[in-house]
PDB file of N, CA, C and O in Angstrom:
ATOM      1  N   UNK A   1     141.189  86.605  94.905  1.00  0.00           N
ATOM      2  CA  UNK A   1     141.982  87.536  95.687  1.00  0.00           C
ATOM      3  C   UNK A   1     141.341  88.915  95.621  1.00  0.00           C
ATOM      4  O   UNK A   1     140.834  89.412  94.615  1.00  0.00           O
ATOM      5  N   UNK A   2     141.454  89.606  97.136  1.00  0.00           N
ATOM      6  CA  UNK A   2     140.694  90.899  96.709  1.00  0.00           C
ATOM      7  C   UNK A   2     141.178  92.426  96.146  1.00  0.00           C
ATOM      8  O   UNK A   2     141.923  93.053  96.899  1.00  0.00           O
ATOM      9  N   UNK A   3     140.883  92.903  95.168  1.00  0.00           N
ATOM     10  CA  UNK A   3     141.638  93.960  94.798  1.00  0.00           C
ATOM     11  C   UNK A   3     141.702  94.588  95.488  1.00  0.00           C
ATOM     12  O   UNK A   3     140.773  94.555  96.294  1.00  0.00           O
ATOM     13  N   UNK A   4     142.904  95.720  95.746  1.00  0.00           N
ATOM     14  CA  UNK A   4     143.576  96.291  96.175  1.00  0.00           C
ATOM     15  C   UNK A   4     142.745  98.027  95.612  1.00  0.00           C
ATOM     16  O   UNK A   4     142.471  98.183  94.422  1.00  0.00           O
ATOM     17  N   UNK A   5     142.530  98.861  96.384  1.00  0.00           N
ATOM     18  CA  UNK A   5     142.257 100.069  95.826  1.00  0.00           C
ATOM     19  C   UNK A   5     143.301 101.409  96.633  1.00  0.00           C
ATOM     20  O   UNK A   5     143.792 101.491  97.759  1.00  0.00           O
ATOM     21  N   UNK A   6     143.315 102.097  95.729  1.00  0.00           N
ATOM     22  CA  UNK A   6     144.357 103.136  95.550  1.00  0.00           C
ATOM     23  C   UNK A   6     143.991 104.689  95.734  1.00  0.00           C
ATOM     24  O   UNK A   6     144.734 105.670  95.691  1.00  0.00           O
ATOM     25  N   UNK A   7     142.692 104.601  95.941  1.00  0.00           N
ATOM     26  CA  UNK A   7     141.581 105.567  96.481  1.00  0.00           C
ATOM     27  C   UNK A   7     141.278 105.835  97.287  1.00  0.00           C
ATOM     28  O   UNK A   7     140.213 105.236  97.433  1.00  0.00           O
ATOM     29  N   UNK A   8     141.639 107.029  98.969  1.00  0.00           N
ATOM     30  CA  UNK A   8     140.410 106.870  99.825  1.00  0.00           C
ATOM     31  C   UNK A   8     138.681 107.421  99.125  1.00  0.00           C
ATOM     32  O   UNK A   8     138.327 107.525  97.951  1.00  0.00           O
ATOM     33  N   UNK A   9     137.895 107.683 100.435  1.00  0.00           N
ATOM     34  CA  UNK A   9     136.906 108.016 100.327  1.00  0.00           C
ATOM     35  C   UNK A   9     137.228 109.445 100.264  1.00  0.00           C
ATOM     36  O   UNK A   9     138.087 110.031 100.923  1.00  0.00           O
ATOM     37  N   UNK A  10     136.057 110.160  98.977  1.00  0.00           N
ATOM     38  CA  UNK A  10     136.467 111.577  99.072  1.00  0.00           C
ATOM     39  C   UNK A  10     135.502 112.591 100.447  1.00  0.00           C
ATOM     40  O   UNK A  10     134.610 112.315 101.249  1.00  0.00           O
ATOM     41  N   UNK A  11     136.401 113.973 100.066  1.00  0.00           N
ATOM     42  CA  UNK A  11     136.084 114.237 101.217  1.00  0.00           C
ATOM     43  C   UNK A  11     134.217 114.937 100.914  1.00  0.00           C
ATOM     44  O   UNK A  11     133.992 114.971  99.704  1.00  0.00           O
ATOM     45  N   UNK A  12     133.091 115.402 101.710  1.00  0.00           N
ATOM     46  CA  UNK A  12     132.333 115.663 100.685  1.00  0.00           C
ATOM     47  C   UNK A  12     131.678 116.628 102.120  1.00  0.00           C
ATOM     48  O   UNK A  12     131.550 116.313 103.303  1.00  0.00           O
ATOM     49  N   UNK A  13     131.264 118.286 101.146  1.00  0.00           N
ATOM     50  CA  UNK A  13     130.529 119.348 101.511  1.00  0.00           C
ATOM     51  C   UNK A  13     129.236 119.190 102.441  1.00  0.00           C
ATOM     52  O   UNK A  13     128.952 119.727 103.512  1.00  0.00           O
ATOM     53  N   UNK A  14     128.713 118.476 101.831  1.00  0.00           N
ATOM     54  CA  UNK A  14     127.246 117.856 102.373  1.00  0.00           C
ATOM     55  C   UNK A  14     126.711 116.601 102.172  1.00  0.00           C
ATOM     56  O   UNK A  14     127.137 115.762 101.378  1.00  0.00           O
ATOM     57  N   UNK A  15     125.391 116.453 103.210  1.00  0.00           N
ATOM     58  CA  UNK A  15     124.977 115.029 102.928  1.00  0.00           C
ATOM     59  C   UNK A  15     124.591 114.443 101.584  1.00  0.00           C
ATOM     60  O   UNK A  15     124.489 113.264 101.246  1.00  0.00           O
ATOM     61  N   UNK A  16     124.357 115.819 100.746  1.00  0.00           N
ATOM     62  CA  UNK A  16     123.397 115.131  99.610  1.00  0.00           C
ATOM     63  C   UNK A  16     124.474 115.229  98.520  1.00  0.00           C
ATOM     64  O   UNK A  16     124.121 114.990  97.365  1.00  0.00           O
ATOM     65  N   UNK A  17     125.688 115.540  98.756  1.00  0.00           N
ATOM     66  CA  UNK A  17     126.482 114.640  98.082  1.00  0.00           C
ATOM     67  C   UNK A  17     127.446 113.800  98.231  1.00  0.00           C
ATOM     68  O   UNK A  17     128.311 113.630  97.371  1.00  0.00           O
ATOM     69  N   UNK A  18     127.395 113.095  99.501  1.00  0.00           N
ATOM     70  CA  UNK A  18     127.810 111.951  99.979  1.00  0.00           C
ATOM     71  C   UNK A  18     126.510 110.843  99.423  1.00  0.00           C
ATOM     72  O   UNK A  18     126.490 109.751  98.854  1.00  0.00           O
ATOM     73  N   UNK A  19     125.569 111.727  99.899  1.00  0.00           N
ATOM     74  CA  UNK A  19     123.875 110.350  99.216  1.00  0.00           C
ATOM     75  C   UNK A  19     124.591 110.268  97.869  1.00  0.00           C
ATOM     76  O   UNK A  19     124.886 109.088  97.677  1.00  0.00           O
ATOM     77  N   UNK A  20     124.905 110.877  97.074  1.00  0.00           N
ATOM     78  CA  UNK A  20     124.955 110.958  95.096  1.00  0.00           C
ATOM     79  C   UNK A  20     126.227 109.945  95.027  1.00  0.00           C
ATOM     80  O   UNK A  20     126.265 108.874  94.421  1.00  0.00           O
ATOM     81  N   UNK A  21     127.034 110.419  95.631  1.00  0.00           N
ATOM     82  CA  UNK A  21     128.019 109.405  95.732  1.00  0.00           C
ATOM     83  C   UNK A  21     128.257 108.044  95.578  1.00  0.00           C
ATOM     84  O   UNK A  21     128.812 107.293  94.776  1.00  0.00           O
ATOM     85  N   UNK A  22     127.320 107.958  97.181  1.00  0.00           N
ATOM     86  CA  UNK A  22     127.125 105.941  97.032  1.00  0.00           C
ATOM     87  C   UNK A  22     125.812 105.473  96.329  1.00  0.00           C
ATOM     88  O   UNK A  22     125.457 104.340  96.004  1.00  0.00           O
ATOM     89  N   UNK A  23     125.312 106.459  96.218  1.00  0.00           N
ATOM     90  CA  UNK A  23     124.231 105.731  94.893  1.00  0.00           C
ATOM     91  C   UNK A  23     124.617 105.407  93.438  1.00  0.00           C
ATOM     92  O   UNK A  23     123.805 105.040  92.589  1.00  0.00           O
ATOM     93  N   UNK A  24     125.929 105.575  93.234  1.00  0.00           N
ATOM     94  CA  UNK A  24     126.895 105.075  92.138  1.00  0.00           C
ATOM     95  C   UNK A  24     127.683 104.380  92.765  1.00  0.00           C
ATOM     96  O   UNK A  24     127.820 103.499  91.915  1.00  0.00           O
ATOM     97  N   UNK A  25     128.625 103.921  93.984  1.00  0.00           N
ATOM     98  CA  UNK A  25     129.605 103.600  94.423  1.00  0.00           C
ATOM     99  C   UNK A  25     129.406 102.766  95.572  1.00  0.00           C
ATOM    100  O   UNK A  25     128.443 103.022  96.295  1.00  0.00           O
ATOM    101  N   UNK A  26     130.437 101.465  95.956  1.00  0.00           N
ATOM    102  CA  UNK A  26     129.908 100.436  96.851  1.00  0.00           C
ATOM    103  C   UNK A  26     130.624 101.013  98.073  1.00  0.00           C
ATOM    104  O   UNK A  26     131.817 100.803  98.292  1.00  0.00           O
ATOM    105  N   UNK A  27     129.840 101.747  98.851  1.00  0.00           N
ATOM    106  CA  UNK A  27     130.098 101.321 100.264  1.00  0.00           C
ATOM    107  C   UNK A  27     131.120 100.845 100.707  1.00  0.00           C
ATOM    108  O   UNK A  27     131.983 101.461 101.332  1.00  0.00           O
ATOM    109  N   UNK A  28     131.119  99.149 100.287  1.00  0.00           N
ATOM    110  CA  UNK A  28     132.049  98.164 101.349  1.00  0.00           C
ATOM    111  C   UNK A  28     133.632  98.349 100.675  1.00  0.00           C
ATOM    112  O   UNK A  28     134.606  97.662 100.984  1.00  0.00           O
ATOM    113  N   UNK A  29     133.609  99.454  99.683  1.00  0.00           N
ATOM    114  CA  UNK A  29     135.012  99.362  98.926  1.00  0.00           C
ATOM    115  C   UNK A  29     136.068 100.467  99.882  1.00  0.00           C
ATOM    116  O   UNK A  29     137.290 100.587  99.787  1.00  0.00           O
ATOM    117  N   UNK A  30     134.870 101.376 101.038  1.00  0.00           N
ATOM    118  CA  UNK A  30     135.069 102.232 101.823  1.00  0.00           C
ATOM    119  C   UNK A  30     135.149 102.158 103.178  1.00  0.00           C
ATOM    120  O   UNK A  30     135.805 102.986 103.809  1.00  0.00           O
ATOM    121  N   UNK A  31     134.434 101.072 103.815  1.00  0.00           N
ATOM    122  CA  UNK A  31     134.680 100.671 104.806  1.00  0.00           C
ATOM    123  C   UNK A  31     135.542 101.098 105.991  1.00  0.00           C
ATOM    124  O   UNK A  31     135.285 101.605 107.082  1.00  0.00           O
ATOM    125  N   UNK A  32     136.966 100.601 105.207  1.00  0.00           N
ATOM    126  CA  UNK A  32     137.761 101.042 106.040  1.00  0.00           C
ATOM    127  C   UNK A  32     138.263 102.590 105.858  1.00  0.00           C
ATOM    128  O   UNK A  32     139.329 102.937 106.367  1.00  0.00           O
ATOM    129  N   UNK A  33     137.766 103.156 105.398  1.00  0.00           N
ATOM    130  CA  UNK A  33     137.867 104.762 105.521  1.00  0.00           C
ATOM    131  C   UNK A  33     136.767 105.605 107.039  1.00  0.00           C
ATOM    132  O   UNK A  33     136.761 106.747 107.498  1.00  0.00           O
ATOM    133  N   UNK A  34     136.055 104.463 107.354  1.00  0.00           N
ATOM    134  CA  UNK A  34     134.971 105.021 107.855  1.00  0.00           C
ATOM    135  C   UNK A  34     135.311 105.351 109.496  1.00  0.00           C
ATOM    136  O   UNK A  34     135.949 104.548 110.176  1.00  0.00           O
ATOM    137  N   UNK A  35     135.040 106.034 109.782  1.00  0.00           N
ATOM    138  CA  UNK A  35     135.373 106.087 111.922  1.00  0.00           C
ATOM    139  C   UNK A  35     134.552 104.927 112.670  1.00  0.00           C
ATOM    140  O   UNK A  35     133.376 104.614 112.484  1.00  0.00           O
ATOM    141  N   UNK A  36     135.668 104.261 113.748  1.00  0.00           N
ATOM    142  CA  UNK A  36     134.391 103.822 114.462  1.00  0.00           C
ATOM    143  C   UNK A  36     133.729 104.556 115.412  1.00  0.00           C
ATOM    144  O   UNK A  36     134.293 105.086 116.369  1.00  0.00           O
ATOM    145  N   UNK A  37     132.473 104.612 115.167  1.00  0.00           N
ATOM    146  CA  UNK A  37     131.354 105.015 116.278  1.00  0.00           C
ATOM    147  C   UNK A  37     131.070 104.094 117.525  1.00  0.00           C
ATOM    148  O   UNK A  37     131.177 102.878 117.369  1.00  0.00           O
ATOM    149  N   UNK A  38     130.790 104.494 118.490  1.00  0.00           N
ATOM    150  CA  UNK A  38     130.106 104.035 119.786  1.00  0.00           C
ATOM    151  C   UNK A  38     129.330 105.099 120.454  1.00  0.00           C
ATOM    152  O   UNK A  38     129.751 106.203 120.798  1.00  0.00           O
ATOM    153  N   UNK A  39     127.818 104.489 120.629  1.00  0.00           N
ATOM    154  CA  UNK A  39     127.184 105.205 121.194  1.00  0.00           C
ATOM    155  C   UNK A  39     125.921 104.357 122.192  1.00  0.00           C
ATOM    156  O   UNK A  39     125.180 103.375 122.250  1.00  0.00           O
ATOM    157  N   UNK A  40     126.147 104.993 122.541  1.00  0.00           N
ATOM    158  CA  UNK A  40     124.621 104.691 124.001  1.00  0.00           C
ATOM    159  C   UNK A  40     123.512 104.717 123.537  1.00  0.00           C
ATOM    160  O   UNK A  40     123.198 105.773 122.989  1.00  0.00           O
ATOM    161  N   UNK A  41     122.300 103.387 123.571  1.00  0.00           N
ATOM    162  CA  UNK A  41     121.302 103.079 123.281  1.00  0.00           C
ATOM    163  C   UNK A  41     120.463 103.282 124.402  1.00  0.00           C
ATOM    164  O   UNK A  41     120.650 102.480 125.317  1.00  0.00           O
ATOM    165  N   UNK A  42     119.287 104.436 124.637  1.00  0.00           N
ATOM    166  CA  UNK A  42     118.272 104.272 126.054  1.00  0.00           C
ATOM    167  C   UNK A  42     116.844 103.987 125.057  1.00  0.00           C
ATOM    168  O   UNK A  42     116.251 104.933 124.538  1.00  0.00           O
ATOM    169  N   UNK A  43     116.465 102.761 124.907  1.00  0.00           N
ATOM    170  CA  UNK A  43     115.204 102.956 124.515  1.00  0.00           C
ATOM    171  C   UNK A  43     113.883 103.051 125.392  1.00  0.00           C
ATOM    172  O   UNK A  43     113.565 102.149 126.168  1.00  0.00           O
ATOM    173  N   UNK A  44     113.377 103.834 125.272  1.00  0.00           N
ATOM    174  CA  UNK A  44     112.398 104.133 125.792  1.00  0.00           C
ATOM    175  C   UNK A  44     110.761 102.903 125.538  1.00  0.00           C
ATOM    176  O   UNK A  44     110.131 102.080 126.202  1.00  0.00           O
ATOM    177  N   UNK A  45     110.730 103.524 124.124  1.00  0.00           N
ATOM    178  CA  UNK A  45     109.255 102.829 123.546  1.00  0.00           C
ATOM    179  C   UNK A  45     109.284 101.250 123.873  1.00  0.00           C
ATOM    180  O   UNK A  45     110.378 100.737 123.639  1.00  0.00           O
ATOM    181  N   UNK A  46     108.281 100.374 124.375  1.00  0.00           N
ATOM    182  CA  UNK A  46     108.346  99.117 124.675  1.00  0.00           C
ATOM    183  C   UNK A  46     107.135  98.445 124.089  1.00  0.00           C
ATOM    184  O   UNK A  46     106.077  99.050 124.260  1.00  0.00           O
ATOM    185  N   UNK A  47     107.074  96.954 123.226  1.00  0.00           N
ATOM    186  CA  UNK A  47     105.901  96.495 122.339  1.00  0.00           C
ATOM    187  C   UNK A  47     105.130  96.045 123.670  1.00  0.00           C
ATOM    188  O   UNK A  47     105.621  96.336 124.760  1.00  0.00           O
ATOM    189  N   UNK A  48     104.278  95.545 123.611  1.00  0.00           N
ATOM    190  CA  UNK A  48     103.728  94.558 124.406  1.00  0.00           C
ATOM    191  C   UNK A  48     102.956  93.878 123.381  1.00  0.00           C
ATOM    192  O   UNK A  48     102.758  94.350 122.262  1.00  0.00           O
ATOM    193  N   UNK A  49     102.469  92.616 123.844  1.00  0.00           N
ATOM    194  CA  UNK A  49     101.613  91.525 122.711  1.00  0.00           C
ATOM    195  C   UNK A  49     100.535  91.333 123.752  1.00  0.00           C
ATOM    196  O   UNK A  49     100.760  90.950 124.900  1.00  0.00           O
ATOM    197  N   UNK A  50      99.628  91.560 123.375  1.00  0.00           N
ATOM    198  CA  UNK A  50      98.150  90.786 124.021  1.00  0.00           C
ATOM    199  C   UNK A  50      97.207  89.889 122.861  1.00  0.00           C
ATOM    200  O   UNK A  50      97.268  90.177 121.666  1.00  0.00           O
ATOM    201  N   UNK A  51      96.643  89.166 123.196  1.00  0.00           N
ATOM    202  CA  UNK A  51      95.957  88.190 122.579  1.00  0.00           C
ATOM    203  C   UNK A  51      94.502  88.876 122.388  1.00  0.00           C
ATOM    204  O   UNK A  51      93.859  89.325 123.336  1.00  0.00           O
ATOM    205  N   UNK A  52      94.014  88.902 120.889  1.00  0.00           N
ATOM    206  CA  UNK A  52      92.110  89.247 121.092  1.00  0.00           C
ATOM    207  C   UNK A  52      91.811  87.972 120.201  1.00  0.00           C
ATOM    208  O   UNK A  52      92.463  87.194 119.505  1.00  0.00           O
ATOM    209  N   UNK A  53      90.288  88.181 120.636  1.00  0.00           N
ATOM    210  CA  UNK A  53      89.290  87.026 119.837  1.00  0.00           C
ATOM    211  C   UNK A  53      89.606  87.457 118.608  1.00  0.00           C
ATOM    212  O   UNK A  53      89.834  88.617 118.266  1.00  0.00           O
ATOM    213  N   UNK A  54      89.614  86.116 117.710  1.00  0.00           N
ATOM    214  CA  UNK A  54      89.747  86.133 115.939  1.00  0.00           C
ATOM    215  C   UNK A  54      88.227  86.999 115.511  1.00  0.00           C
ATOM    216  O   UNK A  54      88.096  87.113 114.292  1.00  0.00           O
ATOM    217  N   UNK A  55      87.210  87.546 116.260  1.00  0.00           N
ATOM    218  CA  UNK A  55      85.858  87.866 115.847  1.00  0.00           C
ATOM    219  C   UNK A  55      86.536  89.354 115.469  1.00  0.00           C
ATOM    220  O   UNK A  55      86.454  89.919 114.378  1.00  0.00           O
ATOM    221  N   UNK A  56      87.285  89.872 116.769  1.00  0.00           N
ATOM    222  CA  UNK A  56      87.734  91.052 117.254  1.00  0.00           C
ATOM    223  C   UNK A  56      88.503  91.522 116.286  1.00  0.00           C
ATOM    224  O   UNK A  56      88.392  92.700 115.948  1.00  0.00           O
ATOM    225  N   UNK A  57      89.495  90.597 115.625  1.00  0.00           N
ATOM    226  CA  UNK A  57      90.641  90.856 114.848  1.00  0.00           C
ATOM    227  C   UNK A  57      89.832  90.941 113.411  1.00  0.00           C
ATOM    228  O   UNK A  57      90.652  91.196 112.529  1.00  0.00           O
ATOM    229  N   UNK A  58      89.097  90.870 113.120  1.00  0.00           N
ATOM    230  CA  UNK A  58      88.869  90.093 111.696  1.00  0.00           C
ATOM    231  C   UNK A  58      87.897  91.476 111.801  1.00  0.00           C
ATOM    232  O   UNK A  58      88.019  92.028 110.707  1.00  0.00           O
ATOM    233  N   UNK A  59      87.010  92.247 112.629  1.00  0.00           N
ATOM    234  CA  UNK A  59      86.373  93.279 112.713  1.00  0.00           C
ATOM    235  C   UNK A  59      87.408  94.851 112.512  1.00  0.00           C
ATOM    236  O   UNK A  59      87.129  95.738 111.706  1.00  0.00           O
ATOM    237  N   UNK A  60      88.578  94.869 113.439  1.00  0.00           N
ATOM    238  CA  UNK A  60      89.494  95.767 113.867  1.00  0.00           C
ATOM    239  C   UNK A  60      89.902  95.910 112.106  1.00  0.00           C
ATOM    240  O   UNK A  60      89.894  97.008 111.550  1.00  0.00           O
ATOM    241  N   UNK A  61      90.220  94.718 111.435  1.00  0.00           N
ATOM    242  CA  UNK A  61      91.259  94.886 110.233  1.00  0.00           C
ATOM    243  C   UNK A  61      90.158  95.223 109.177  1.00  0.00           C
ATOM    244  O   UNK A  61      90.511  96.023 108.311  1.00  0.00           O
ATOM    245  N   UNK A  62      89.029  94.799 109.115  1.00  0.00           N
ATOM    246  CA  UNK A  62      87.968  95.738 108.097  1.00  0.00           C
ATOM    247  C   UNK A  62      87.884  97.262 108.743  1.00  0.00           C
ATOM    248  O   UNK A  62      88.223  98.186 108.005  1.00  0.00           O
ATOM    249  N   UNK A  63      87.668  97.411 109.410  1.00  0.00           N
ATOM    250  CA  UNK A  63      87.470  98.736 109.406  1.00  0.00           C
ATOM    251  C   UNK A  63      89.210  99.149 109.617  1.00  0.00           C
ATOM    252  O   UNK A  63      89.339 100.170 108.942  1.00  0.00           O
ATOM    253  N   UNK A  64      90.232  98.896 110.089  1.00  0.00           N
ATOM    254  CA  UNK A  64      91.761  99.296 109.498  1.00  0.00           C
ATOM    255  C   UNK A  64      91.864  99.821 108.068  1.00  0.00           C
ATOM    256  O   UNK A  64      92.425 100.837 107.658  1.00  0.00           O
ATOM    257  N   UNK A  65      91.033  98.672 107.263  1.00  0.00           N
ATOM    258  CA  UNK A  65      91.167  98.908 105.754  1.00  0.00           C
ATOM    259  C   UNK A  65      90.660  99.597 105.189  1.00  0.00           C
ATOM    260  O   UNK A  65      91.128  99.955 104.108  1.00  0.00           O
ATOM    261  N   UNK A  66      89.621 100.032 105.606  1.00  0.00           N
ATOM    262  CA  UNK A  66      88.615 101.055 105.634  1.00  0.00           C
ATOM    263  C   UNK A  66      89.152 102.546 105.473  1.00  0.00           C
ATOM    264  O   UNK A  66      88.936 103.489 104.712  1.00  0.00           O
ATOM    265  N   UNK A  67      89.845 102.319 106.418  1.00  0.00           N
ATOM    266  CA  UNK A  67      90.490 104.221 106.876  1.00  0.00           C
ATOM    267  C   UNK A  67      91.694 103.827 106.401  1.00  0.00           C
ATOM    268  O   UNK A  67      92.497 104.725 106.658  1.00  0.00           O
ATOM    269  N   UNK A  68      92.378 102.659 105.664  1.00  0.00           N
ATOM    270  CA  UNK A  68      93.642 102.688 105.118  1.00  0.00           C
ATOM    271  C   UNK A  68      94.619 103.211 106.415  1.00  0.00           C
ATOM    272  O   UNK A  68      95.297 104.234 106.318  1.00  0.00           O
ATOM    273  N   UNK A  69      94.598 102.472 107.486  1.00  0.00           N
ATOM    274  CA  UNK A  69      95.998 102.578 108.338  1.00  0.00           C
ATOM    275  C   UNK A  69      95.950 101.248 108.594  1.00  0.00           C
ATOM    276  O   UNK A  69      95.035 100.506 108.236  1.00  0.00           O
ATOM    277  N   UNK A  70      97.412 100.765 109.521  1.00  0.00           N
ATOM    278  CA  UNK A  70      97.384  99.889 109.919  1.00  0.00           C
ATOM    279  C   UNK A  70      96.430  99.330 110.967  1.00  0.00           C
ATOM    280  O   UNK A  70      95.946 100.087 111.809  1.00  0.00           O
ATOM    281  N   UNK A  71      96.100  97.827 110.941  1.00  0.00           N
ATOM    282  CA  UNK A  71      95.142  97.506 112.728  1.00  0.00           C
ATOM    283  C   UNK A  71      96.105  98.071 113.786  1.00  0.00           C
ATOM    284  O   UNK A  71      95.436  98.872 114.439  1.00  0.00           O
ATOM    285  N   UNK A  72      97.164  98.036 114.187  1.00  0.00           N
ATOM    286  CA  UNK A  72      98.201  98.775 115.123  1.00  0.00           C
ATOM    287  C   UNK A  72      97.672  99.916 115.429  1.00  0.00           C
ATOM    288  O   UNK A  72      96.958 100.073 116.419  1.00  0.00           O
ATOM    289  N   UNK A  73      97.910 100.633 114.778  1.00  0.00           N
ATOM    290  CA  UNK A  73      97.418 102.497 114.665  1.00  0.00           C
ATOM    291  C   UNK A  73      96.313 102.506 115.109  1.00  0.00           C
ATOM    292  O   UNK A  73      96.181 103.294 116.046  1.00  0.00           O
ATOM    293  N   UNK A  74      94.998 101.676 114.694  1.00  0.00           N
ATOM    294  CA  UNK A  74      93.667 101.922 114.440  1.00  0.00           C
ATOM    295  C   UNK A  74      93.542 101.719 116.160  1.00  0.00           C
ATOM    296  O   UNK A  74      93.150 102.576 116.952  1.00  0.00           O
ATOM    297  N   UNK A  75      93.993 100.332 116.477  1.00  0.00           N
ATOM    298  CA  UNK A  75      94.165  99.682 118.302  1.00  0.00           C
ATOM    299  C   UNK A  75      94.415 100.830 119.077  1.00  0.00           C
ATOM    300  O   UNK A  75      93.613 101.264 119.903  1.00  0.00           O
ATOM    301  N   UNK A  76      95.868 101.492 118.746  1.00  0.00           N
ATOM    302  CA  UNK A  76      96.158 102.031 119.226  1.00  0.00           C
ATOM    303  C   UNK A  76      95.509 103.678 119.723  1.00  0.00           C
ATOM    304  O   UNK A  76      95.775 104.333 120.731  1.00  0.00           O
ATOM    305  N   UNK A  77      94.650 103.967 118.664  1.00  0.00           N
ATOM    306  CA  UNK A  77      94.405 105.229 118.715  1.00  0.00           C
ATOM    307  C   UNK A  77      92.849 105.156 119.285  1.00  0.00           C
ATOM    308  O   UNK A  77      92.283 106.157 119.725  1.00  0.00           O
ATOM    309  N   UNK A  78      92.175 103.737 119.218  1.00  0.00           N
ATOM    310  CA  UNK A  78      91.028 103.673 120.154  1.00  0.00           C
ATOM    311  C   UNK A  78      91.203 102.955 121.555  1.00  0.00           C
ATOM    312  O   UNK A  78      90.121 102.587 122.012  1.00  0.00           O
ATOM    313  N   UNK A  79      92.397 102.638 122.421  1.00  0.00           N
ATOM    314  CA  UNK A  79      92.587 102.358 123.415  1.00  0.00           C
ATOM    315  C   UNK A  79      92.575 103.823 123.993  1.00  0.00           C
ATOM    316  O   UNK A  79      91.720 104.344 124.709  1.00  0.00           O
ATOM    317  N   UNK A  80      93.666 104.314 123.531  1.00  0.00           N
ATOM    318  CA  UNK A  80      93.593 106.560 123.762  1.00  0.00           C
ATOM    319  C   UNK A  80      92.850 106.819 123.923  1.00  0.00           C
ATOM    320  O   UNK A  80      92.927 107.291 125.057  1.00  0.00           O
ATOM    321  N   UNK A  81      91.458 106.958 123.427  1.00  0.00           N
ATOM    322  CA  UNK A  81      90.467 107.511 123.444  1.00  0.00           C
ATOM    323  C   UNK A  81      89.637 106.848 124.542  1.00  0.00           C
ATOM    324  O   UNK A  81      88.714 107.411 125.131  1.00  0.00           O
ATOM    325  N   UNK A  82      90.014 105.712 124.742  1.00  0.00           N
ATOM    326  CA  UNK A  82      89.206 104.853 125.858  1.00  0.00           C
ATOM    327  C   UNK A  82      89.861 105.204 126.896  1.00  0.00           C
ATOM    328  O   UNK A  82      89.219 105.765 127.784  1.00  0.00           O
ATOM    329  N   UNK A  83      91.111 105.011 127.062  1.00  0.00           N
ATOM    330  CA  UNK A  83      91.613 105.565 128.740  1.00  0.00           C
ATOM    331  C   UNK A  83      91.649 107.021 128.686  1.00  0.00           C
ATOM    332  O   UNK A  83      91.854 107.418 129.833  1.00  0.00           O
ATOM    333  N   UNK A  84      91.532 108.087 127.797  1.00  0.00           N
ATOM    334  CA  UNK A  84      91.138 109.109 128.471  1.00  0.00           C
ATOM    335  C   UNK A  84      89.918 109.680 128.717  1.00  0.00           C
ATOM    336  O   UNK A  84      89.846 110.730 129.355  1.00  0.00           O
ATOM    337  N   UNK A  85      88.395 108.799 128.048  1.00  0.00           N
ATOM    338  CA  UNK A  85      87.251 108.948 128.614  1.00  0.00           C
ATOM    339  C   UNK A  85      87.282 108.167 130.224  1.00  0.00           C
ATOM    340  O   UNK A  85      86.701 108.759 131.134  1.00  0.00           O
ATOM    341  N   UNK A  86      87.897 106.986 130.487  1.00  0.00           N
ATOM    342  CA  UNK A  86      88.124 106.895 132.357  1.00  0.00           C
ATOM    343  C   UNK A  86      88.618 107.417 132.951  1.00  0.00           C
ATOM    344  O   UNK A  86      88.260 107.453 134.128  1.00  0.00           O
ATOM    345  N   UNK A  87      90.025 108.330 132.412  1.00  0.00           N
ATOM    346  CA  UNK A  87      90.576 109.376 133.322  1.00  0.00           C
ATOM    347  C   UNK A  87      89.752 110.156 133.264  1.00  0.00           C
ATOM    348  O   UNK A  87      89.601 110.516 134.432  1.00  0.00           O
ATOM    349  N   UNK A  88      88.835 110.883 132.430  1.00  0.00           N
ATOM    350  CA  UNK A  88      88.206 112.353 132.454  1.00  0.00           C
ATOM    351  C   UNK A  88      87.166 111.636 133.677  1.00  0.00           C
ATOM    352  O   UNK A  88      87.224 112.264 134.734  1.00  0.00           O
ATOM    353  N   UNK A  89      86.260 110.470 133.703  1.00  0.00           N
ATOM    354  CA  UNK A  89      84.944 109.766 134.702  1.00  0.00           C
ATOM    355  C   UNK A  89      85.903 109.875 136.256  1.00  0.00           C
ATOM    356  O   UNK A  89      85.536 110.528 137.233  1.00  0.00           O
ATOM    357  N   UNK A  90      87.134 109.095 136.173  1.00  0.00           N
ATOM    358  CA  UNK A  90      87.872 109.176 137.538  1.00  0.00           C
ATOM    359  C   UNK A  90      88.094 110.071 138.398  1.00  0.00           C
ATOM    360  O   UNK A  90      87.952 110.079 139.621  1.00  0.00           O
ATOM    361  N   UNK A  91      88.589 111.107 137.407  1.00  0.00           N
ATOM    362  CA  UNK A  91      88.832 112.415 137.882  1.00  0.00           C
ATOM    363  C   UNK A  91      87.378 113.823 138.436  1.00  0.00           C
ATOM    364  O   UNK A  91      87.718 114.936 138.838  1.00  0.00           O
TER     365      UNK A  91
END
């Protein structure tokens, strides 16, 4: 059976002592103290997946490891550099 508590949630000045708070204290004992929210999601950012040769991948992630970022980042930040050397030729 679930206990019963006799406590709301207190009221609190700032975030960083609401953080101090539940880093001693469960959350779900508060729950129902909490407001419901609703809000509007517009996401913008979109993944896409493309397929490369395993030669490609296995090259991209040594040198990823190399400069210590992810292959993502590394892809990402030499595609940039590639479409804006064809925009600068196009233009």
């Amino acid at each position: 059976m679930a206990r019963s508590r006799t406590t709301h949630m207190p009221k609190f000045n700032s975030l960083n002592k609401l953080v101090e708070f539940f880093e001693t204290h469960d959350m779900g004992e508060y729950w129902d103290d909490l407001p419901d929210v609703r809000f509007d999601i517009d996401i913008k950012k979109r993944t896409h997946i493309f397929t490369l040769d395993e030669d490609l991948v296995e090259k991209v992630t040594t040198i990823a490891q190399a400069k210590q970022i992810p292959s993502i980042s590394l892809i990402n930040e030499w595609l940039r550099e590639k479409i804006l050397e064809q925009v600068k030729v196009a233009a």
